[in-house]
N, C-alpha and C positions, 0 to 999 in steps of 0.2 A: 480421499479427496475426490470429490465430484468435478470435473471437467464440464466448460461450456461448450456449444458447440463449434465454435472457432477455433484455431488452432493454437492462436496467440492470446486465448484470454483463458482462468482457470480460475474456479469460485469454490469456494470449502467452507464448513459451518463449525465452530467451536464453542465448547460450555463457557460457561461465565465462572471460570478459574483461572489462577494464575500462571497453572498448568499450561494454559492457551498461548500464554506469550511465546514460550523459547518453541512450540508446535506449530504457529504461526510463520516462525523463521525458516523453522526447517523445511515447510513445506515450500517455500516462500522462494529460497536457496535449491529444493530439488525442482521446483520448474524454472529457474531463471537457468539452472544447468542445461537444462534440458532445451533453454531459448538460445545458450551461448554466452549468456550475460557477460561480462566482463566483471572480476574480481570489483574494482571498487565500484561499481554500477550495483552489484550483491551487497557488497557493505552496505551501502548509502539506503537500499532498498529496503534492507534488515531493520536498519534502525528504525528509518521512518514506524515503517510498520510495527513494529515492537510499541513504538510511544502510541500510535492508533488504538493498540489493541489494550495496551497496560490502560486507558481512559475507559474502554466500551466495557472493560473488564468490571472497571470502578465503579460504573453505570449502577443508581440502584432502578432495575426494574420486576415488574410482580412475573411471581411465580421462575420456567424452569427458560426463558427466553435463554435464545442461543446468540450467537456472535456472527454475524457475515463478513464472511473476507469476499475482494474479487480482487482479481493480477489481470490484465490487458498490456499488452507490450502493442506498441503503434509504430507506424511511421519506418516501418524496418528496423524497427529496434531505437529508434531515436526518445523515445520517451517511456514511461512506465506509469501507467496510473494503478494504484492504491486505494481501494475503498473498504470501509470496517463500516457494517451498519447493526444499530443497537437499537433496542426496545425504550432507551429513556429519553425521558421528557430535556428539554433545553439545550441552548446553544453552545459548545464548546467555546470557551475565549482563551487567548494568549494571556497570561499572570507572568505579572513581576515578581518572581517571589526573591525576597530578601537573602543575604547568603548563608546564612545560618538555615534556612529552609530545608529540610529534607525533600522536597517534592515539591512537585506544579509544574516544570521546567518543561513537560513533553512535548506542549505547543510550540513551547519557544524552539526547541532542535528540529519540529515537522517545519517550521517557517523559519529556519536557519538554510534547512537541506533541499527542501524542496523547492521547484523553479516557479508551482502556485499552489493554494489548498483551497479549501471551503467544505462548506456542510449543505447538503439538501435534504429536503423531508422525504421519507419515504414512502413510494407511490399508494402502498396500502392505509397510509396514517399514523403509521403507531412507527415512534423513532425518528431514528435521525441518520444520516451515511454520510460520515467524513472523507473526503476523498482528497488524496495530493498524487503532485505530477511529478516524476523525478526523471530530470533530462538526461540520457546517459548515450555511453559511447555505442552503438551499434549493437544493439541484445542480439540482431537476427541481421545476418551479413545480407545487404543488398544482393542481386545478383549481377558476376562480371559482363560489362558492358568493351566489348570488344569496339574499337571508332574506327574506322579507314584513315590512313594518312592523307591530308593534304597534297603532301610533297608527292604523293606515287605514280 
């Protein structure tokens, strides 16, 4: 996993297999540890990313194009942004699918769990980078602020 230069953000690249999914999590899970994440702030983050990645996975695009993850933890830990960027062409859309459907459902649990999403093109031209925001309890503890009494 390749590290960004910030402390609180971390970017990795995976092939276009299925393999990438539960590898996504894990690395996903070893730096939110390493942020302090809190157990269901990990859950919530797992999944999103897991449906991000199971889609760019889907992607068909030419030749050996790889998979972009990035993790950013903000705000002291108050949010998480998620981005997966892929080599194919088109817009991600939320599907209804029917209940008999084996799949489509991904969007729908990224826009169930997450606090916003969206898709922007990528600055080179080629793809697309889905990104969502997951508001979570404190990833990265504030620091103690000691206040004078009043009353002293």
């Amino acid at each position: 996993m390749a590290e960004q230069s910030a402390s609180h953000e971390a970017g990795f690249r995976l092939a276009r297999s299925r393999s990438s999914v539960p590898r996504a999590r894990a690395l996903l899970r070893a730096k939110l540890g390493e942020w302090r994440a809190g157990r269901e702030s990990v859950e919530t983050a797992e999944l999103v990313l897991s449906e991000l990645v199971t889609n760019a996975v889907r992607v068909a695009v030419p030749g050996d194009r790889m998979i972009g993850v990035r993790i950013a933890c903000r705000e002291r830990g108050a949010w998480l942004r998620l981005e997966v960027s892929d080599a194919g062409d088109g817009r991600p859309e939320v599907r209804w699918p029917g209940e008999l459907d084996t799949g489509g459902r991904g969007l729908l649990i990224v826009d169930a769990l997450a606090f916003c999403w969206g898709v922007k093109e990528r600055p080179a031209g080629i793809g697309k980078t889905i990104w969502a925001e997951v508001v979570t309890p404190a990833a990265v503890p504030a620091p103690t602020a000691v206040h004078p009494s009043v009353m002293s």
